[in-house]
C-alpha positions as CSV (number, residue, x, y, z in Angstrom):
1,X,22.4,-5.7,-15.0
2,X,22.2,-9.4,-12.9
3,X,18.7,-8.9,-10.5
4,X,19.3,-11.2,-7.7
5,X,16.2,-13.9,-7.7
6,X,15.0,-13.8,-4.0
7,X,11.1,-15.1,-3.7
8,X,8.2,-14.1,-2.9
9,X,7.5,-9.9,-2.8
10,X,7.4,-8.5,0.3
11,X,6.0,-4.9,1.0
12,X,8.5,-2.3,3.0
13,X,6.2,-0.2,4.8
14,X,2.7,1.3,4.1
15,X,2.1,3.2,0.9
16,X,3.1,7.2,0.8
17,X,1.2,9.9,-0.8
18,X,3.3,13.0,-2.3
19,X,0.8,16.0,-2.4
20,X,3.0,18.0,-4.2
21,X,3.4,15.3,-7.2
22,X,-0.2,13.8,-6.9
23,X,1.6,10.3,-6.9
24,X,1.3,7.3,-4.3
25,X,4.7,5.0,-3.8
26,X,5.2,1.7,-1.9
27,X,8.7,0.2,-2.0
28,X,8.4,-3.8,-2.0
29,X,11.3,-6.5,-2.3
30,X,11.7,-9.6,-4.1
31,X,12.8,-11.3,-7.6
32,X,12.0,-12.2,-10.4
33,X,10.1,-9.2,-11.6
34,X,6.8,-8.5,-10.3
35,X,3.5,-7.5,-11.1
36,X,1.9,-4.2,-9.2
37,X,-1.6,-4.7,-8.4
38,X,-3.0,-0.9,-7.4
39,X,-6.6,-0.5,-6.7
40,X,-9.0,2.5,-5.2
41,X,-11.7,1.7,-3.4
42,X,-11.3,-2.2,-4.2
43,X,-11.0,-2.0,-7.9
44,X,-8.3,-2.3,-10.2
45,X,-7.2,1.6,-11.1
46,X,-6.0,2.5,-15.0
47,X,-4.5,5.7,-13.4
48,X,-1.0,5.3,-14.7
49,X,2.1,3.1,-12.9
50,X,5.9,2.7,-13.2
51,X,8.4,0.5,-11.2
52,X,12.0,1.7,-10.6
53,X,14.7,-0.5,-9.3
54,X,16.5,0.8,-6.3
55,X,18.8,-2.0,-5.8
56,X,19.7,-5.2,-7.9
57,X,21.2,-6.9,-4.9
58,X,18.0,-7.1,-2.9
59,X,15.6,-6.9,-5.7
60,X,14.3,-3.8,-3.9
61,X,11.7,-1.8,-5.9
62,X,9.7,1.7,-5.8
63,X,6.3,1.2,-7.0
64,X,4.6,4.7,-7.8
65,X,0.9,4.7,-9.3
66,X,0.2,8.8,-10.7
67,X,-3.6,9.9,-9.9
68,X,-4.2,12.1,-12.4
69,X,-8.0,12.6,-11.9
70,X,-10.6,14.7,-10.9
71,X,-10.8,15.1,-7.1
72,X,-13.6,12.9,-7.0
73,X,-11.7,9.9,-8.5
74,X,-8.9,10.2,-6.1
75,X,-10.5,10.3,-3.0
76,X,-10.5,6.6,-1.2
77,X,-9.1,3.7,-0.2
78,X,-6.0,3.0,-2.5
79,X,-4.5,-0.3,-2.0
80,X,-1.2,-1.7,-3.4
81,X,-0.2,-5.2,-4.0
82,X,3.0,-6.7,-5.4
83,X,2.8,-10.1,-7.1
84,X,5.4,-12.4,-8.7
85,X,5.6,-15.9,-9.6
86,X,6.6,-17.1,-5.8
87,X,3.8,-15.4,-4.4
88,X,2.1,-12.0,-3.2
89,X,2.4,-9.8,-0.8
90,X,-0.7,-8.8,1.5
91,X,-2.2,-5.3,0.1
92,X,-1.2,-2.0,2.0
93,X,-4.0,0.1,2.0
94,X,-4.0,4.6,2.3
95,X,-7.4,6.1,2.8
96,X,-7.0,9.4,0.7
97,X,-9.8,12.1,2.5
98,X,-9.8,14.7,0.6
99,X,-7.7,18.1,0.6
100,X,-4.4,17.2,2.5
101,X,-6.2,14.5,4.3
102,X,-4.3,11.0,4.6
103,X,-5.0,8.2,6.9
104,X,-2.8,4.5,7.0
105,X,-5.1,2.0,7.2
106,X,-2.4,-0.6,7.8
């Protein structure tokens, strides 16, 4: 497999939250390989991550972090931020509110 080399990431969208999974995704663009920054409530999370490839072409990527924790340690502001060495992308932020409650914050 060739990955295309295409700068800096770029975020596609705001981050989604799969209730039936527990898992948040944000889909972000750009080559060489990145780094995924996630973060709840400003600080770096140790909840699980994974990055698929959806497309060597574009470089395109799905980005899901799994929250596996108590309700308590879920609820928030969860940010994502995708970083390689031409640069980063600004964060995309979900405030998670509770019990089927989801609000973009950007």
């Amino acid at each position: 497999m060739v990955l295309c080399s295409t700068g800096q990431p770029i975020l596609r969208g705001g981050i989604e939250y799969d209730r039936t999974t527990g898992k948040l995704m944000c889909e972000s663009t750009g080559g060489p390989a990145t780094y995924v920054m996630w973060r709840i409530n400003g600080t770096e999370t140790t909840f699980p991550s994974t990055q698929f490839i959806t497309s060597t072409v574009e470089a395109t990527y799905v980005n899901v972090l799994a929250l596996n924790g108590e309700p308590e340690d879920i609820v928030g502001n969860h940010s994502c931020q995708v970083i390689n060495p031409r640069g980063r992308t600004e964060e995309s932020t979900l405030q998670l509110r509770g019990k089927n409650r989801v609000l973009p914050l950007n």
